[in-house]
N, C-alpha and C positions, 0 to 999 in steps of 0.2 A: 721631791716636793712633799719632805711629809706634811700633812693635817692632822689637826684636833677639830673634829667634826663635828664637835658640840663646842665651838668658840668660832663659828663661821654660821653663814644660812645656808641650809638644803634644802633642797628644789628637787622635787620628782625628776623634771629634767630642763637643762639649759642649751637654749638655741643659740648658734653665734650665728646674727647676720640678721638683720629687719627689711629684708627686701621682699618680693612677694612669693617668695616661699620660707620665709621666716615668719612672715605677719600669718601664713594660714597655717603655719604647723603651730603657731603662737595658739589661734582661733579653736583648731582641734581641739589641741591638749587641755585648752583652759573649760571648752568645753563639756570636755567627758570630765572635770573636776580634779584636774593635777594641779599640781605648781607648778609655774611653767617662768622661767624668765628667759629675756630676750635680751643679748647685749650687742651692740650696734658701735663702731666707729665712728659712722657720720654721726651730725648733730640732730636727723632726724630722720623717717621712715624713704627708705626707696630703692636702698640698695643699687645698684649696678645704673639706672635712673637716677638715682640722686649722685653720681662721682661723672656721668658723662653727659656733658651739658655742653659738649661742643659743638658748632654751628652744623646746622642741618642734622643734627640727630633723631632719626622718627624709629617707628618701628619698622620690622620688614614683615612681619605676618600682619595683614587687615587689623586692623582695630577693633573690627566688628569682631574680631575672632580672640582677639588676646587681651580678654578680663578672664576674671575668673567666673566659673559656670555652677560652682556649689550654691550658690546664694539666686533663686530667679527674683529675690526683691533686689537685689541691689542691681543686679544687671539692669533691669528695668528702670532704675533710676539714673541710671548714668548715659547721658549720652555723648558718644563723641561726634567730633567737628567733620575731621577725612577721613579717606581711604585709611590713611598712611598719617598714624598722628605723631607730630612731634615732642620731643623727650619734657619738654614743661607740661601738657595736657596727658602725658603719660604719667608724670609725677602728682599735677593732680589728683589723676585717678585711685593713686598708691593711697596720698593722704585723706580721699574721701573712705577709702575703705578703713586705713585706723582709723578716722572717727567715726565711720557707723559702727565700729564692735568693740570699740572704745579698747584699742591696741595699746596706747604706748602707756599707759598704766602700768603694764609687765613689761614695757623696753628700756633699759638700764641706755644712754646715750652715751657719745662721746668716750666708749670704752673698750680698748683695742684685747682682743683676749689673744695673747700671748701663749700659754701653757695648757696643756690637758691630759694629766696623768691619771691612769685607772689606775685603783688600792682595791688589789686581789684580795683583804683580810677583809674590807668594806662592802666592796663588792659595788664603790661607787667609783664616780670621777671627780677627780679635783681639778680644779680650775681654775688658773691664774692671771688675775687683768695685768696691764703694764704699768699702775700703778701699786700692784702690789698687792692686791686686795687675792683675800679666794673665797671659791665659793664651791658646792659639793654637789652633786646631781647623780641619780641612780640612770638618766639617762643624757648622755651626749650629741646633739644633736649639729651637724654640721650646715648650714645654710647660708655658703659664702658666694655662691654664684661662682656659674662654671667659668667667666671672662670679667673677673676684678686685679686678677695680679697684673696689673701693668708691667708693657714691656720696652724698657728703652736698652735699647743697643748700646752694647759696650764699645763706642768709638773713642777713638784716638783726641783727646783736648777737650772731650766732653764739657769739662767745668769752668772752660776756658773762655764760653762766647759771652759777647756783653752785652748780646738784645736780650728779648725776650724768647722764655723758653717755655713751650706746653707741650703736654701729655693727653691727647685726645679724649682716655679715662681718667685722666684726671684733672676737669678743666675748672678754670675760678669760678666763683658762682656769680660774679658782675662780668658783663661783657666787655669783650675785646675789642681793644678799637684797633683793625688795620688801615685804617682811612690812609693813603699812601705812602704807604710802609712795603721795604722788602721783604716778602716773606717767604721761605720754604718750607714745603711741606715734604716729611720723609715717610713714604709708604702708601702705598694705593687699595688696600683694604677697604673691607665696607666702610669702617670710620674716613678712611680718607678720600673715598670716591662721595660720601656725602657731605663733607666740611669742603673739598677743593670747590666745588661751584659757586658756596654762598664765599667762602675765602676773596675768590675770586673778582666777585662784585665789588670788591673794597678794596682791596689792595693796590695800591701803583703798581706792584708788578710779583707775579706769583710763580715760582720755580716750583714746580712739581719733582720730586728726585723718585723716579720707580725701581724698585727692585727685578718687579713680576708682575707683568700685565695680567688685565682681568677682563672674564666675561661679562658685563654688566649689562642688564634689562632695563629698560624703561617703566620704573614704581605707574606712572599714569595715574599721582596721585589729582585727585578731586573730593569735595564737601561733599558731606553723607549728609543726607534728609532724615527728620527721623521716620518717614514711613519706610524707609530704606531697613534703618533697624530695626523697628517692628516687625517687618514681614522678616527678617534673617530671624527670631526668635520666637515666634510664632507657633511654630511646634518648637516649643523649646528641647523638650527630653529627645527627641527625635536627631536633634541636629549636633545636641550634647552627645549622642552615642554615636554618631557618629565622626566626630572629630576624636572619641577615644579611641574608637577601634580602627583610625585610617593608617598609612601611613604614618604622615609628620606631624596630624595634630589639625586639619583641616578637613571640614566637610565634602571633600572630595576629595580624588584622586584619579592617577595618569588612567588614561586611553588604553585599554586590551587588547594593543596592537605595537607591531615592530614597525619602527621606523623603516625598514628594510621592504616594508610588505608596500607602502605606500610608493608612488611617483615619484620622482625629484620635484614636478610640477604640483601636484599636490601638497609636497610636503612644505615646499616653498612658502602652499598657500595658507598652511595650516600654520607654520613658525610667522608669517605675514601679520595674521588675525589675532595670533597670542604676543606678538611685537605691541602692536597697535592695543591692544586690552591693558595690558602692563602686569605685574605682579610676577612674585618670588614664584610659584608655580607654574604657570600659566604656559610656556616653552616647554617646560621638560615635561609636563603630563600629556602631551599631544603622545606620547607614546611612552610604554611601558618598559623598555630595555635602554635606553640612552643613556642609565646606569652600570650598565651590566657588558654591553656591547662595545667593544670599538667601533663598527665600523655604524653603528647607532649613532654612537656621542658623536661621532664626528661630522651628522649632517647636520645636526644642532650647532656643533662648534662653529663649522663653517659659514653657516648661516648668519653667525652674530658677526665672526670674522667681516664676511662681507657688508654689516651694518656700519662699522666702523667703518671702513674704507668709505664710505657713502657719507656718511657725516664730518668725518674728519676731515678740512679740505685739503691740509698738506701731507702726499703722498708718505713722506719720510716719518711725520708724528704718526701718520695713521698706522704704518708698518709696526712701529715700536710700541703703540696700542695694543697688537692683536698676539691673543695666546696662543700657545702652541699645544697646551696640555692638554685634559681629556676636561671636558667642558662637565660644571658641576662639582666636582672632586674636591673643589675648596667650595667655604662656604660662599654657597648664590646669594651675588649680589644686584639689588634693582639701585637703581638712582633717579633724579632729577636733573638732566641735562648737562651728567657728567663729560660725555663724550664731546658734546657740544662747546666745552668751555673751552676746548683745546684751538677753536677757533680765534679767540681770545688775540686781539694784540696783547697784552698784559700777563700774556702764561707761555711760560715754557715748559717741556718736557725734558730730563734729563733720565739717559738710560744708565742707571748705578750697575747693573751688569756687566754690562760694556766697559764703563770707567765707573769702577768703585770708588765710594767715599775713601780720601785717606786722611781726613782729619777733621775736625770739627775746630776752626780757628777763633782768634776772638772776634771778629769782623763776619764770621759765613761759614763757607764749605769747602773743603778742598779737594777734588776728585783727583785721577789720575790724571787725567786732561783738564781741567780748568779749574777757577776758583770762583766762587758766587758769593758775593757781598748779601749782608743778609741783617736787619732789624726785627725780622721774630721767626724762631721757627719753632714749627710744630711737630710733632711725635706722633704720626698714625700707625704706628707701630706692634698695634695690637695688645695681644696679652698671652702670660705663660697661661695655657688653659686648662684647664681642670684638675691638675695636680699641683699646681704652681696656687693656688689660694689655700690650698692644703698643709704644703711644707711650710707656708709663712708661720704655720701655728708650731710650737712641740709638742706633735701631739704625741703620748707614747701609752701603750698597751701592757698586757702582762710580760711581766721579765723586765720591765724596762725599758721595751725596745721600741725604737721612733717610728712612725708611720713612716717617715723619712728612708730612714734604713731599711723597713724591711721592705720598700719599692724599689729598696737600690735608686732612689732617685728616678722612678719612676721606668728602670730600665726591665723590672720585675714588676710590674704592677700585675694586682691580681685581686680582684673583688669578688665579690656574689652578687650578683644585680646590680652590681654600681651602686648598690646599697651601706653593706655592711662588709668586714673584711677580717678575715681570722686572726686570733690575739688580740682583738681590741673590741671585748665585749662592752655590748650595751653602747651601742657606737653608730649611730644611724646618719648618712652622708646624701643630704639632700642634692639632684640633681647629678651625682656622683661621676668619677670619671666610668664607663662602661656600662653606662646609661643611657637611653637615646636622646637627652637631655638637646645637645647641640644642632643635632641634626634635627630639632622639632618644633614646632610652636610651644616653648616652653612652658606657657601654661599651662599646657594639657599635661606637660612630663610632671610639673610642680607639683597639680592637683593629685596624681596618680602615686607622685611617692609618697606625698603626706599621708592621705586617707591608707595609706600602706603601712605607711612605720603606725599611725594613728592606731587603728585598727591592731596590729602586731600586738603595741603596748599593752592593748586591752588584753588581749589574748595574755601577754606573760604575768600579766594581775590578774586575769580571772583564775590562771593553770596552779599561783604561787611558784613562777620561775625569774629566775638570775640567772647573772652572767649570760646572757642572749648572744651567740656570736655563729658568724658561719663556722663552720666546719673548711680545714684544709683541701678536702675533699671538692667540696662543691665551688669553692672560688677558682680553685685547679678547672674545675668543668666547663663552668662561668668564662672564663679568661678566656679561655682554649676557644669558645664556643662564638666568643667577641670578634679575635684572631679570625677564623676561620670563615666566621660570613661575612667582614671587612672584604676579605679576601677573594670571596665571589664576586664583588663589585669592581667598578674602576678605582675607588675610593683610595686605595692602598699604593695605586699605581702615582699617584702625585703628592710630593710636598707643598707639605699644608697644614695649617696650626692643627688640623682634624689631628697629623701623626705627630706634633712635635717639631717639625720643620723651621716653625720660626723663631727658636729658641737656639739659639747658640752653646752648641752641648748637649742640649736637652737629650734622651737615646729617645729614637724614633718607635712607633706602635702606633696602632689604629687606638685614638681612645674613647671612642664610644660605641654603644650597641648599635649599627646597624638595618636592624632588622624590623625598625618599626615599632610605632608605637603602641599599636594596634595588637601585635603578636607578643609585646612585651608585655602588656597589661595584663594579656590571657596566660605567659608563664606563672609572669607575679603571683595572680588571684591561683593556677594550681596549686604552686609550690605553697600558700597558707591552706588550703584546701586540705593540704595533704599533710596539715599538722607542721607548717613549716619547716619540710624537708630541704636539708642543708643548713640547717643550724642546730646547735648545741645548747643544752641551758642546763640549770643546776636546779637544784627544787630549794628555796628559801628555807632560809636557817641551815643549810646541811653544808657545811664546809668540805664533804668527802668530794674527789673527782666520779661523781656519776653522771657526767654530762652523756647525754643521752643522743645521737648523730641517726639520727631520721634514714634510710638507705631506700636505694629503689629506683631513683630519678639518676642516681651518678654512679649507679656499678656497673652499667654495661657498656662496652669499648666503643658505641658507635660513633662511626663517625660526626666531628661536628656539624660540618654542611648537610651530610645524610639528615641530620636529626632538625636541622633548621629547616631543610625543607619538609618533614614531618609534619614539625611543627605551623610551619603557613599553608601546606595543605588541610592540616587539622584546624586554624582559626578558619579557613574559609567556610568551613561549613556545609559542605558539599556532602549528600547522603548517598551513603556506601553503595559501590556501582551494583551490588546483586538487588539492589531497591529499585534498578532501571530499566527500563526495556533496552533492546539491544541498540534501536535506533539512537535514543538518547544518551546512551553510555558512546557512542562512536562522534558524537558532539564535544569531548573532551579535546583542549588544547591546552599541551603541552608543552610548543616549540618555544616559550623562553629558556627553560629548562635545558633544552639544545646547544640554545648560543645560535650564533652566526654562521651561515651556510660557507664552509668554503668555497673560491674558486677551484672549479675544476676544468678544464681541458675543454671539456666535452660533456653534454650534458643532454640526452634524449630521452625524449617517452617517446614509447612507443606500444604494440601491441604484439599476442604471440597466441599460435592457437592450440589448444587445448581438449581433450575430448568434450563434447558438447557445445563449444563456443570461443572465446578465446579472454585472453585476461592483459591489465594492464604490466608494462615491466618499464623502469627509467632505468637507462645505460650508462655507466658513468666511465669515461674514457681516462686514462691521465694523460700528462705530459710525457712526449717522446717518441718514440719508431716501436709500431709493433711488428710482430706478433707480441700480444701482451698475454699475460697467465691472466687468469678469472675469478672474481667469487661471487656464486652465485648465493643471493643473501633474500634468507626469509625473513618479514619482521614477524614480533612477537605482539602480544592483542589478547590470548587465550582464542585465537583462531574466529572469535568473535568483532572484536574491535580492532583498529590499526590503519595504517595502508603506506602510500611509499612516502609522503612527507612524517612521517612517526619519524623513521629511520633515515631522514635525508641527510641528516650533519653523521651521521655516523657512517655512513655510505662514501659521505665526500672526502671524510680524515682517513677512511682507510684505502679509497682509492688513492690518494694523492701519495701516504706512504710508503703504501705495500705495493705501490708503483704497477698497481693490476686495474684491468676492467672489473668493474662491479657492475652485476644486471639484479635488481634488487625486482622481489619478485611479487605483485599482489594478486596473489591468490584468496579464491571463493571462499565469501565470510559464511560460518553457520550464525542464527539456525536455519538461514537460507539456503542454506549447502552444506549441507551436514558431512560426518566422515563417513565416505574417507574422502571426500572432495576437496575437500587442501592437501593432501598430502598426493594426490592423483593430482593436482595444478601444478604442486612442487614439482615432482618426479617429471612432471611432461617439461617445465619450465629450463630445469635441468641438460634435457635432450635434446630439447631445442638447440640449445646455447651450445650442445656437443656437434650438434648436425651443421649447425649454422654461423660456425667461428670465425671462420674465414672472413665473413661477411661483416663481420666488428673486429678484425685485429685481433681473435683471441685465437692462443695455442692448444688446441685442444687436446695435448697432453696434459697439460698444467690447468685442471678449474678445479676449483674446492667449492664446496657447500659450507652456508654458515646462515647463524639467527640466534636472535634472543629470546627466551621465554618461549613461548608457542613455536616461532620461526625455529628456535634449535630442535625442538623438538619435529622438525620436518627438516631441517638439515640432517637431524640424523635417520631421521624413516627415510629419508631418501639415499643415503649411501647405503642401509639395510636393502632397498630395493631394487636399488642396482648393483649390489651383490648378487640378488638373487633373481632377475629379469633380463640379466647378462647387458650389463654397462649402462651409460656410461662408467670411464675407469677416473677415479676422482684421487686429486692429489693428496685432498686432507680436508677434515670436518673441523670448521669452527664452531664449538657451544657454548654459546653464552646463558648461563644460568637455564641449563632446558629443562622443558617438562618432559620427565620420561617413563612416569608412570602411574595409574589411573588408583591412586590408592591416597591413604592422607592418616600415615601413620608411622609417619618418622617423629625424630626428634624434633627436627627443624620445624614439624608441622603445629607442634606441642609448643615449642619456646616462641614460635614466633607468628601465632596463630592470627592474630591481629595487631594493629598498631605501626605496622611497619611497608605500609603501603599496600601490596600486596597480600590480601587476607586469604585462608581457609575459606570463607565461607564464600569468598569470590572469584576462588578455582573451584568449588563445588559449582559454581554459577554458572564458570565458562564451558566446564566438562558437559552438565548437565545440557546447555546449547549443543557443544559439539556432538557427542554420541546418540545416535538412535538408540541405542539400550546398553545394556551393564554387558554384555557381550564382548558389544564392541571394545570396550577398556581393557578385557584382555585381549586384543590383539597386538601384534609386536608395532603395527603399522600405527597403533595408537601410544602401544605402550612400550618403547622398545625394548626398556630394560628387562623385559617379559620373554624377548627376545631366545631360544634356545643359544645357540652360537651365534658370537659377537668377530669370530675370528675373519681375517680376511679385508676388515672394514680397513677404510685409510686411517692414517693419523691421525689422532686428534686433540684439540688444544680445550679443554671444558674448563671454563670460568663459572664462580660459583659467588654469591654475597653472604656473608654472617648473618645479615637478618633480612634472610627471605626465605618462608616456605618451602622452597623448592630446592633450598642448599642440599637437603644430606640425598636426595633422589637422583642429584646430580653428579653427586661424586662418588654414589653409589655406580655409574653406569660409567663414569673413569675408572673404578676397579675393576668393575667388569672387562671393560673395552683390553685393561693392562692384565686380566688375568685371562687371554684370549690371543694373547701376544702381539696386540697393537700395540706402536708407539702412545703415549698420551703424556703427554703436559699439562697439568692438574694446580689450578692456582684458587685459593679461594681468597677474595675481599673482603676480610674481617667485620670488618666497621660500616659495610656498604650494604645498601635495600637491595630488595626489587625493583629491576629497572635502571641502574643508574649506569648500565651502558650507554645511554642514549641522552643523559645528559648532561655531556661536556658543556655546557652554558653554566653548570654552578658545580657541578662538583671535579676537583681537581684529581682521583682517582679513575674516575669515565675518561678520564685523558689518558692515564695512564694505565688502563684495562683497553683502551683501544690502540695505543702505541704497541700494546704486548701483542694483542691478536696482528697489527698489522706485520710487526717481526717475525712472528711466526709462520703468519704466509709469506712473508719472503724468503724464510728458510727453507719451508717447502717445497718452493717453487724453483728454488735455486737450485736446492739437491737433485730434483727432476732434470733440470736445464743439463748441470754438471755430469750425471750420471748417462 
């Protein structure tokens, strides 16, 4: 597609798409003084609102909540009707905001842009309408909405039926009359859980054809007062900041508590009251893991389950109603008295599962089992999602190469914030695939990328830079990073347009970010911060390759979920625990992190005594006939913080494995009980368990000592102890990442001083509690690796993490232990923090660092048994 670029018009940069993140990127740019055009399809402002105008179309996020929030005049001038306003009063809204900023001046109408090839000698984009025309722009700007490619099903006779045929997104702009007409509708999506009720009210008779049942809430929509909206914006900036930094883009968010923690009657009564209130959130924020958790989602899922059954009166429709999948996982959807319709003389339900469509006839529908006469059907069929309004363009970058191609069709997609994407400089992708775009109230996502690329632009005209593009590098990071906290959630676990599911062929991926809008915002703003690290750009006029790749943010191996949760520890804002009193720092709650407690067997607190008193200890039994082998397990805290719920999921997964008793031990916190008073609780904790095995099924040949962090660090003083106090005789030390010595001048202490959970300056913290004096840190009982002779101690298995403090001290005292002629097993977790033994709830390595430890005491335990 060559240009002569002086026989065409150039534009700073051109928007394709005038929906409401075309109209505000339009608003930006024209306001910091560019040229900006906007070219649009439809005949007029609305985007994704102006193509779906199908019955019952409203919004799903409040009204109140989904304008735009740059402007407090305009917000103040508009008011809406309901809750939950409908797609004509949303359109409205679109067209009062082009004309208070007088938009379609800069919107070129009725003009489908076709082509978009960057000229590497230009250093612009050319860009070609579908009639023909081109036009030039130094920046590209994509604003096609993440759910505009319509999707109809490749069936069999398609072009064969003689009623009428609609596209949910893309319905006529005069009304449909079904006034007793046979209709089908195919597909039960949000689209079609809001068209099937009003459908209903009109038609002689309405066949629903479902694929995949859905969870669906009750909208409970109702008219807004406007003192209702006054008081919601009333502190305006207050409630603006908070809907940037929440979650999904709403002034709240879920409950700081696990489904798990509450009652069944409770919880009943809390899904009861958010049933009854109605809204897209309002269910799932009763609790904070119903994402994350199976056995979470599933008191929610069940819960709706059981609504349906109550509403629905025929037992067999309401069966074929109810999901099976993890509730949430596809996009949540509320309704209007969708479930209700099924009551209906005039509506059927057919199960397309069960008996597939096999053709689309000219008269209906032909499943496997029946045929359905039919005068209109409809298409709720969705849309290819975020990639799919993409490839409709060609768009193609340096070399030549199509956006197309180098996503492999989206089987390689790989972005940098859903923003921008390597090879295809000067190329900004509003609302992007690996963006939290879908998962949010997308005005807040809208607002956040514009004033982003906005902002950026200024940045590459005040520096005098070109060619603006990420780096391989960081979209590589970026992707990786999308992937990996998908992954933490149930999200990944169900098809669903989220992965591509509804597209026939399409290759499956999580396609969007995740992680919040809130945490994305504060990446975004670092990565400019920091001189827009992970992008490359050229200095104007200079044709040579000196593109300059910013480093820092994406050269170190950590893991992705390690770094994600960094990073939502780090937006929470929480000040560093050596800033707390001890009280205060032992108020920390961590069990999402965890996950979900196993079932085990067996499961006692109890108590055990110890010199001066006695301490708490939970028993954790498994499945089977003992006599079982033992681990006696310290948690980690820095011997100040912790106790036995820190370590309960990690307690249960290795009791259940390693097919032993665990007596998990809590020992005296300093600086109430300074040292050596944990390590004196250990060691008795220990003896106990040796004197008293009989009494719980343990073989008291076979118990090992083990702990994380501080706990390892008493798992190992305590088999140094009973080396040297004469017994007990212990099968094998498990260390998990231990503290072993009172000094902070390794490498690991240097590279990874702070940043990575565990700081320097909050092991100086916990030392400084535990020790009565600098004495004490040479002792071996504090510091083992201090230790003269190592020989004699059991086996042992030391796990270590890449970026934790504590890594080189740790495997400083495995070479010890091996140059002493212990056995040792010496693994370190590259990519992993501080701490991430203990939380198999998000990271997929803590699963697989505690399957290793549990292998290893079964090999222990066995060689014992066997010898």
């Amino acid at each position: 597609m060559a240009l002569n670029q002086q026989s065409c018009q150039v534009f700073d940069a051109v928007v394709v798409g005038a929906g409401f993140s075309g109209l505000y990127m339009l608003h930006r740019l024209r306001e910091a003084g560019y040229s900006v055009r906007v070219y649009e399809a439809a005949d007029d402002v609305g985007g994704t609102w102006y193509w779906n105008r199908y019955p019952g179309a409203r919004c799903d996020i409040e009204s109140i909540y989904y304008n735009y929030t740059f402007s407090k005049e305009i917000l103040d001038e508009w008011t809406w009707s309901s809750r939950y306003a409908e797609q004509p009063e949303i359109l409205s809204y679109i067209n009062f905001v082009a004309d208070k900023l007088d938009l379609r001046r800069d919107i070129q109408f009725n003009t489908r842009i076709t082509a978009a090839r960057y000229n590497e000698e230009s250093r612009n984009w050319e860009i070609r309408m579908e009639d023909g025309t081109l036009v030039a722009a130094e920046y590209f700007i994509t604003a096609l909405g993440c759910l505009s490619s319509s999707n109809i099903p490749k069936i069999k006779g398609l072009d064969s039926f003689k009623g009428e045929m609609y596209h949910t997104g893309r319905w006529p702009h005069k009304k449909v009359d079904f006034s007793g007409k046979r209709v089908g509708v195919i597909g039960t999506g949000s689209s079609g859980i809001q068209a099937i009720p009003v459908i209903a009210k009109e038609a002689g008779h309405l066949t629903v054809f479902q694929r995949t049942p859905q969870y669906s809430c009750p909208a409970q929509n109702h008219p807004l007062e406007a003192e209702e909206i006054r008081k919601t914006w009333e502190n305006y900036d207050e409630t603006k900041q908070q809907m940037r930094y929440s979650q999904h883009g709403v002034p709240y968010g879920p409950r700081m508590r696990s489904a798990l923690e509450d009652s069944p009657e409770e919880r009943e009564r809390l899904y009861e009251k958010a049933w009854q209130e109605g809204g897209l959130f309002s269910l799932t924020y009763n609790y904070n893991d119903i994402a994350m958790v199976p056995e979470s989602n599933e008191t929610a899922a069940s819960f709706i389950r059981s609504k349906i059954k109550q509403i629905v009166h025929d037992p067999e429709v309401a069966q074929k109603l109810m999901p099976t999948y993890y509730y949430a996982t596809k996009r949540p959807i509320i309704d209007t008295n969708y479930f209700e319709t099924y009551n209906r003389e005039n509506v059927s339900l057919v199960d397309i599962k069960t008996a597939p469509i096999m053709e689309i006839t000219p008269d209906g529908i032909k499943t496997t089992d029946n045929e359905y006469e039919l005068d209109v059907l409809v298409f709720a069929t969705g849309f290819d999602a975020m990639t799919g309004p993409l490839f409709k363009i060609d768009i193609r970058g340096k070399n030549d190469v199509s956006l197309k191609d180098k996503w492999a069709d989206g089987a390689e997609l790989k972005t940098y914030l859903g923003l921008a994407t390597s090879g295809f400089p000067n190329m900004f992708m509003l609302t992007g695939p690996q963006s939290p775009s879908v998962l949010s109230n997308m005005m807040v996502s809208i607002e956040q990328h514009v004033d982003w690329v906005a902002d950026c632009i200024d940045y590459l005209r005040e520096h005098h830079l070109e060619a603006f593009e990420a780096t391989e590098e960081a979209e590589a990071f970026w992707s990786h990073q999308c992937r990996a906290i998908a992954d933490m959630s149930l999200l990944t676990k169900t098809d669903s347009w989220y992965m591509g599911a509804n597209i026939d062929g399409k290759p499956r991926g999580f396609l969007a970010f995740a992680g919040g809008v809130g945490l994305y915002r504060l990446i975004c703003d670092d990565i400019a911060a920091r001189g827009y690290e992970g992008f490359a750009s050229l200095l104007a006029h200079d044709n040579q390759d000196d593109s300059k790749v910013k480093e820092g943010f994406f050269v170190s191996n950590i893991d992705p979920q390690a770094w994600f949760i960094l990073k939502q520890l780090e937006s929470a804002g929480a000040p560093p625990m050596e800033q707390l009193t001890p009280e205060l720092a032992r108020m920390g709650d961590f069990s999402l992190l965890a996950g979900a407690p196993e079932e085990v067997a067996k499961v006692e607190n109890s108590t055990i005594p110890v010199p001066g008193g006695e301490i708490p200890v939970r028993i954790y039994t498994p499945e089977g006939e003992g006599p079982f082998p033992a681990l006696v397990y310290y948690h980690g805290g820095g011997w100040v913080i912790g106790n036995l719920d820190t370590v309960d999921v990690p307690c249960r997964m290795l009791a259940n494995r390693a097919g032993c008793v665990v007596v998990s031990v809590d020992y005296r916190l300093a600086p109430e009980h300074k040292f050596p008073t944990a390590a004196e609780d250990s060691y008795a904790a220990a003896k106990w368990l040796s004197e008293n095995a009989a009494s719980i099924q343990v073989d008291p040949e076979r118990i090992a000592v083990g702990g994380d962090s501080a706990g390892g660090n008493l798992a190992a003083v305590v088999a140094l102890m009973a080396r040297e106090q004469g017994g007990p005789s212990f099968a094998y030390q498990m260390l998990i990442y231990p503290v072993t010595n009172h000094a902070y001048d390794t490498d690991s202490y240097s590279d990874n001083a702070e940043g990575y959970f565990l700081t320097k300056n909050t092991m100086v913290w916990f030392w400084n509690h535990y020790l009565r004096n600098d004495e004490d840190g040479q002792n071996p009982y504090a510091s083992p690796l201090l230790a003269e002779d190592l020989s004699g101690l059991p086996p042992a298995l030391v796990i270590t993490a890449g970026f934790d403090p504590l890594r080189d001290e740790g495997e400083a005292y495995a070479e010890r232990l091996k140059a002493a002629g212990v056995p040792v097993e010496a693994t370190r977790y590259d990519g992993m923090i501080h701490g991430f033994f203990w939380m198999p709830g998000v990271l997929t390595e803590a699963h697989n660092a505690i399957n290793q430890a549990a292998n290893a005491l079964k090999d222990a335990f066995n060689a014992i048994k066997t010898r």
